[in-house]
PLY file of the C-alpha trace (Angstrom):
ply
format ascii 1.0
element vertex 307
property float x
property float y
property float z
element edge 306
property int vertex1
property int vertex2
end_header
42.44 -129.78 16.59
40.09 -132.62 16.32
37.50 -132.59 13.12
34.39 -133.65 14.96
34.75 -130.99 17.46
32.21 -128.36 16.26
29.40 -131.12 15.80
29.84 -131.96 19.02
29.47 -127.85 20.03
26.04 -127.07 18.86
24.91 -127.40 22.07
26.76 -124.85 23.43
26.32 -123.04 20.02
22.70 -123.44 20.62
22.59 -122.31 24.50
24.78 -118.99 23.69
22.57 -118.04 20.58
19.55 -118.50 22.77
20.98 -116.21 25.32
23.59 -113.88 23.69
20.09 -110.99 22.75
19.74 -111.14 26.49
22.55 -110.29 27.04
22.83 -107.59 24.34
19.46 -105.77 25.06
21.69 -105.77 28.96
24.44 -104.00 27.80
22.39 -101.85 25.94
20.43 -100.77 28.99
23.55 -100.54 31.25
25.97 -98.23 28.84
24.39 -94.47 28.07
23.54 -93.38 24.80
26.62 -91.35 22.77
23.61 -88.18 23.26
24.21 -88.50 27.17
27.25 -86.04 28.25
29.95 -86.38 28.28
29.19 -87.80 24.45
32.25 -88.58 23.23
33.23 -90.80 25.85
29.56 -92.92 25.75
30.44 -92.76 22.07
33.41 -94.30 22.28
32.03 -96.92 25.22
29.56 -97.85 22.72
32.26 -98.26 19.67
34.24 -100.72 21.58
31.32 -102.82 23.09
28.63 -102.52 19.93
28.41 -104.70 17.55
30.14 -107.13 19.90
32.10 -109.73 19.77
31.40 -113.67 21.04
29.86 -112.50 24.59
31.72 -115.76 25.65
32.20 -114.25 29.28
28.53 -113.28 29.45
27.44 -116.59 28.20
29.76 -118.37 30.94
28.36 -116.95 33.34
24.71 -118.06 32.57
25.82 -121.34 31.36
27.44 -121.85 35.26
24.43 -120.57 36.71
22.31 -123.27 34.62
24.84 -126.08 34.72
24.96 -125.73 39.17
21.65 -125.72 39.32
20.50 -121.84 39.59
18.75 -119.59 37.11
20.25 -117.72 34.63
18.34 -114.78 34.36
19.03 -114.02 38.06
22.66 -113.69 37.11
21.95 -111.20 34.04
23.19 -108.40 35.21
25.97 -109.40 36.96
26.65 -111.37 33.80
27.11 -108.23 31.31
29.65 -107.14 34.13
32.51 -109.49 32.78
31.24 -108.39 29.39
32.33 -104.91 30.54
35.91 -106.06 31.88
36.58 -107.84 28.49
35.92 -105.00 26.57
37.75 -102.13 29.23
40.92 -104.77 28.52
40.91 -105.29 24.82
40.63 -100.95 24.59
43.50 -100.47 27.13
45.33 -103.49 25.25
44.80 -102.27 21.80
46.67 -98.98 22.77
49.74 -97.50 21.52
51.71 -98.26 24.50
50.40 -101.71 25.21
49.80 -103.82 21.56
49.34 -100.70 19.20
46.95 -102.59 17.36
44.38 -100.76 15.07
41.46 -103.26 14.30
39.44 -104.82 17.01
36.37 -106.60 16.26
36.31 -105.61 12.74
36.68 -102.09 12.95
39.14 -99.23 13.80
40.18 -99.96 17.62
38.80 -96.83 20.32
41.85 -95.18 20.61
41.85 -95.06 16.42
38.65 -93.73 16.25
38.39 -91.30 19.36
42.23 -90.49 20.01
44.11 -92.19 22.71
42.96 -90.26 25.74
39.27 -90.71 25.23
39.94 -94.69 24.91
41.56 -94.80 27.84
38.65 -92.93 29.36
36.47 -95.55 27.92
37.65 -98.90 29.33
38.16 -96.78 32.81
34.60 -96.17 32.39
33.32 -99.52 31.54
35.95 -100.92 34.48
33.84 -98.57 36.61
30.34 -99.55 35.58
31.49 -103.65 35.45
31.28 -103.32 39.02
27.71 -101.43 39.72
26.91 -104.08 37.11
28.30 -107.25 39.11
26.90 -105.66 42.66
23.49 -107.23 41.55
25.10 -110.65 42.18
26.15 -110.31 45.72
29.59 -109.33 47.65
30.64 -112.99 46.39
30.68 -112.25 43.22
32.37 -109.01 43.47
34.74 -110.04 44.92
35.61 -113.12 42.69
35.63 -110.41 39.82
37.67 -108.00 41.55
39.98 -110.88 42.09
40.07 -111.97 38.79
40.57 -108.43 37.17
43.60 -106.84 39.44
47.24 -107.48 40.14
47.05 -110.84 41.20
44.88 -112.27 38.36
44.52 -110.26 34.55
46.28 -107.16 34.51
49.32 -109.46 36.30
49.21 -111.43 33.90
49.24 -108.38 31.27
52.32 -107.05 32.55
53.87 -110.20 32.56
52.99 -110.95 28.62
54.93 -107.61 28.38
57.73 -108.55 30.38
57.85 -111.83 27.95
57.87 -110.38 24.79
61.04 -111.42 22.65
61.59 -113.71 24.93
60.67 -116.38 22.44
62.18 -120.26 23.84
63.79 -118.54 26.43
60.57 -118.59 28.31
59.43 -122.00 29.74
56.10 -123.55 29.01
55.69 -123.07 33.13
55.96 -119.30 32.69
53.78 -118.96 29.26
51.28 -121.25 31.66
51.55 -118.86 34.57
50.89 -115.73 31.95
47.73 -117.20 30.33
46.05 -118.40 33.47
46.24 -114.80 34.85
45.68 -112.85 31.63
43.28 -115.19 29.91
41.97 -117.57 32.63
40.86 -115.66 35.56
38.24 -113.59 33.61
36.87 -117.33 32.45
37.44 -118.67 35.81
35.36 -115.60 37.53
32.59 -115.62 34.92
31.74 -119.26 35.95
31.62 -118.00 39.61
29.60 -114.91 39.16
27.06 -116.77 37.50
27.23 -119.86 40.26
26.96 -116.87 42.90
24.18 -114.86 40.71
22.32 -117.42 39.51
21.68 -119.41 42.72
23.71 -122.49 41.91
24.92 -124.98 44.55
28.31 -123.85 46.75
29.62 -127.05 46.77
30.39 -127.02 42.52
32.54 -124.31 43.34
35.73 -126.16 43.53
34.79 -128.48 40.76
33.74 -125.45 38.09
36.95 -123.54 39.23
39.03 -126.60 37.77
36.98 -126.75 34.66
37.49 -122.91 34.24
41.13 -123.29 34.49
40.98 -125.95 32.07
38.70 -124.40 29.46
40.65 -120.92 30.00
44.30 -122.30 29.55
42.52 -124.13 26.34
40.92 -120.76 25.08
44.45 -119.30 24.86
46.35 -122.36 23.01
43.74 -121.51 20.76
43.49 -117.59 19.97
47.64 -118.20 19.71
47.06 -120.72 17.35
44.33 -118.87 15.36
46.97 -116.00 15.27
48.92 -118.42 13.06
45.97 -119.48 10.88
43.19 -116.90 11.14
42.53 -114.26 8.63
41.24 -110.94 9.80
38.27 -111.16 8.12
36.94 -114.04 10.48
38.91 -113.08 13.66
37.60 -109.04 13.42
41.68 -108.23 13.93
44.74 -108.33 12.33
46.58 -112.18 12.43
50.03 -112.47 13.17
50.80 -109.75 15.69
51.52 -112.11 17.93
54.78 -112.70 16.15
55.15 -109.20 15.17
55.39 -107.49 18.57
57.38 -111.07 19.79
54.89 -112.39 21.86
55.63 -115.65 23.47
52.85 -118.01 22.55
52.16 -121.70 22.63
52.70 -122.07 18.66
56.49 -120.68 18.84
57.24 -122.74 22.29
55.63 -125.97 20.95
55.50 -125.55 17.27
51.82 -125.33 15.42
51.64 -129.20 15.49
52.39 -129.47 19.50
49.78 -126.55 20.46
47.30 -128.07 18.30
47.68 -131.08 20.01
47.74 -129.46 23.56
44.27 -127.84 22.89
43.16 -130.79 22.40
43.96 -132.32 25.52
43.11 -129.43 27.51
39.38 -129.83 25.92
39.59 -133.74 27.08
40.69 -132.90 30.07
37.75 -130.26 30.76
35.37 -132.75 29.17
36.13 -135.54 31.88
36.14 -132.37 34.88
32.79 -131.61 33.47
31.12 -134.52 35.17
32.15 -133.35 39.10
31.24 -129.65 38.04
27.41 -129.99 37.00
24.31 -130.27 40.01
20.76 -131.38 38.63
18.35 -128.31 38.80
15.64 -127.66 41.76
13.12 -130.63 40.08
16.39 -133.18 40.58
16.38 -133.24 36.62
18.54 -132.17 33.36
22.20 -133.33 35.19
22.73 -135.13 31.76
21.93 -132.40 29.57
23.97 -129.74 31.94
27.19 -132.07 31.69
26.72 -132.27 28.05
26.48 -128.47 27.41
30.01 -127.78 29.42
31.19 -130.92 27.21
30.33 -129.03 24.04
32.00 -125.78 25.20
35.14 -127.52 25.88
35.27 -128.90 22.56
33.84 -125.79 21.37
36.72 -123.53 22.73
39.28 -125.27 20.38
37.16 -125.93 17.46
36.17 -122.23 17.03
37.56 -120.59 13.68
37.14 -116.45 15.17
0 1
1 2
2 3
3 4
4 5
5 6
6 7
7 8
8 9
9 10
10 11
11 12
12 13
13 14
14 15
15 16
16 17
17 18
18 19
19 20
20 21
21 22
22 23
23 24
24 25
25 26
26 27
27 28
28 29
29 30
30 31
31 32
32 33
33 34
34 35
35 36
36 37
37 38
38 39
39 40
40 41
41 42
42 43
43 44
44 45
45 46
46 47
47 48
48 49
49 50
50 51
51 52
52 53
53 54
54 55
55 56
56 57
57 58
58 59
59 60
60 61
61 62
62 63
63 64
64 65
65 66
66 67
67 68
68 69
69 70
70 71
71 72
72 73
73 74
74 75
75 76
76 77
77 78
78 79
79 80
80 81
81 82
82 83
83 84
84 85
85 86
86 87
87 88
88 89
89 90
90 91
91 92
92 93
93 94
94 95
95 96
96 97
97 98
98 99
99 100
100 101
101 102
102 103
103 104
104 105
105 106
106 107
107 108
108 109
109 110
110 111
111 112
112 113
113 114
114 115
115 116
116 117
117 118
118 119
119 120
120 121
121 122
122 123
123 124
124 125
125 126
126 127
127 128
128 129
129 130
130 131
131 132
132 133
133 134
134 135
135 136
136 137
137 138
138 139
139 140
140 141
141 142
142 143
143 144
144 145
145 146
146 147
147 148
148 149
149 150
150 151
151 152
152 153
153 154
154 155
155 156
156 157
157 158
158 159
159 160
160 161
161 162
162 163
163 164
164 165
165 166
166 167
167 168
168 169
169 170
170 171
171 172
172 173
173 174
174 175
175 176
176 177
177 178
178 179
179 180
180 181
181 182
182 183
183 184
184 185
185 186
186 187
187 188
188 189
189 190
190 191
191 192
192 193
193 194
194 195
195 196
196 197
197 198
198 199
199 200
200 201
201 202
202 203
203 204
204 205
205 206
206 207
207 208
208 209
209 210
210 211
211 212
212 213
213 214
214 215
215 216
216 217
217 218
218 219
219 220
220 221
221 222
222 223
223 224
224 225
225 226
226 227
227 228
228 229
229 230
230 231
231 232
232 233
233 234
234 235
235 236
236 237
237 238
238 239
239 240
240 241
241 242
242 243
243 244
244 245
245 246
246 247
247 248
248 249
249 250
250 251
251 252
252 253
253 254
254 255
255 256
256 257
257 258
258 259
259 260
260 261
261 262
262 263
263 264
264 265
265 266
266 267
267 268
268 269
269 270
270 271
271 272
272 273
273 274
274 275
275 276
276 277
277 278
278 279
279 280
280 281
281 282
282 283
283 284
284 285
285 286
286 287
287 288
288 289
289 290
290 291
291 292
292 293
293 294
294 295
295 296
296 297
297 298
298 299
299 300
300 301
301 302
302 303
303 304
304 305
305 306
């Protein structure tokens, strides 16, 4: 992955640090306190969403509603929601009979902590309240997130990163493609349309910010697979390598470290050039430039990252 990429992501950097305590002091305010009954179940809400991890959904979402022309903080709200259906999926996967993994975020995963049944409790729970959450946005963008989170989009392509595993280069590139964009990419692709719907921003980016969503989400995941690879737990939060130990198909073993590196990188040109079509200038007709140039930086971002 290409050197110069992180310089050329501190505008992004700079956008989601400006934004991310918003979007904190949201979550806060939308998930009970651990002294509101039924405790152990807020308790174990709040272990698995606080302290959090890159809010990159969140952040999506208000970066959309900015870059078509709307306002972020009219897509808040509904921007914590995909927040709350990252974190439901990452307790459900982290569960004995899904990954079995016990660190998420650097710490002992739900089900460690609180026992199995109260984590599944948990991410039903913040499923649940993802939607009150995204119901501030409009029907538009509960649907798109309903979309995005069911059969058809991330929990198909859960089951079908099950159905994969020791597969290894028996499984085509076309079928690890399929996976990702369901499992990975339609929770990236709805967060940039809940914030377009949320947030005001013009209808007719939809199409455009779609195709930049599947770019940047297919990227995302040549990424985390390579970071499985080269990561250490004490910057990803999680243990590397389980990829490999529970024989998960991933770009590394189908294209070799070398050949996903260099696929990331593409994918962040290619999301770089779709950038252009994808960004509206704001009510005042200004800041088109500076709106292309932040969904630039995330693209190059998403591949530079090291967590």
């Amino acid at each position: 992955m290409t050197d110069a990429a992180p310089a050329v992501g501190a505008r992004f950097l700079e956008f989601a640090a400006r934004h991310r305590p918003a979007v904190e002091a949201e979550l806060e305010r939308l998930i009970p306190s651990a002294e509101v009954e039924p405790r152990a179940l807020h308790a174990a809400m709040r272990h698995a969403m606080f302290p959090g991890g890159k809010r990159l959904r969140p952040v999506l979402a208000l970066l959309a509603a900015e870059a078509t022309g709307g306002d972020p903080r009219a897509a808040l709200r509904p921007a914590a929601a995909l927040e709350l259906v990252h974190t439901y999926s990452l307790v459900h996967d982290d569960l004995p009979c899904m990954d079995d993994d016990a660190l998420r975020r650097g710490r002992p995963t739900c089900h460690v902590a609180f026992g199995e049944a109260n984590a599944l409790l948990a991410g039903d729970a913040l499923l649940t309240l993802a939607f009150e959450a995204v119901a501030e946005g409009g029907a538009s963008a509960v649907k798109a997130l309903a979309a995005a989170a069911g059969s058809l989009g991330m929990v198909g392509g859960q089951v079908g990163d099950l159905e994969a595993e020791g597969l290894g280069g028996d499984l085509t590139l076309e079928r690890l493609e399929w996976i990702h964009d369901r499992k990975t990419g339609a929770l990236i692709v709805a967060s940039l349309e809940v914030g377009v719907f949320a947030g005001g921003g013009d209808p007719a980016a939809l199409d455009a910010i779609r195709s930049y969503g599947r770019t940047i989400g297919r990227a995302f995941q040549v990424a985390d697979d390579i970071l499985d690879v080269t990561g250490t737990a004490e910057a990803l939060g999680k243990m590397p390598g389980q990829d490999a130990a529970h024989g998960k198909s991933t770009y590394p073993s189908l294209l070799g470290l070398d050949g996903a590196m260099a696929a990331a990188d593409r994918l962040a040109a290619e999301a770089a050039v779709l950038a252009e079509s994808a960004c509206r200038s704001g009510p005042d007709g200004a800041g088109l430039e500076s709106r292309v140039g932040l969904l630039q930086d995330l693209a190059y971002h998403v591949v530079a990252r090291k967590t």
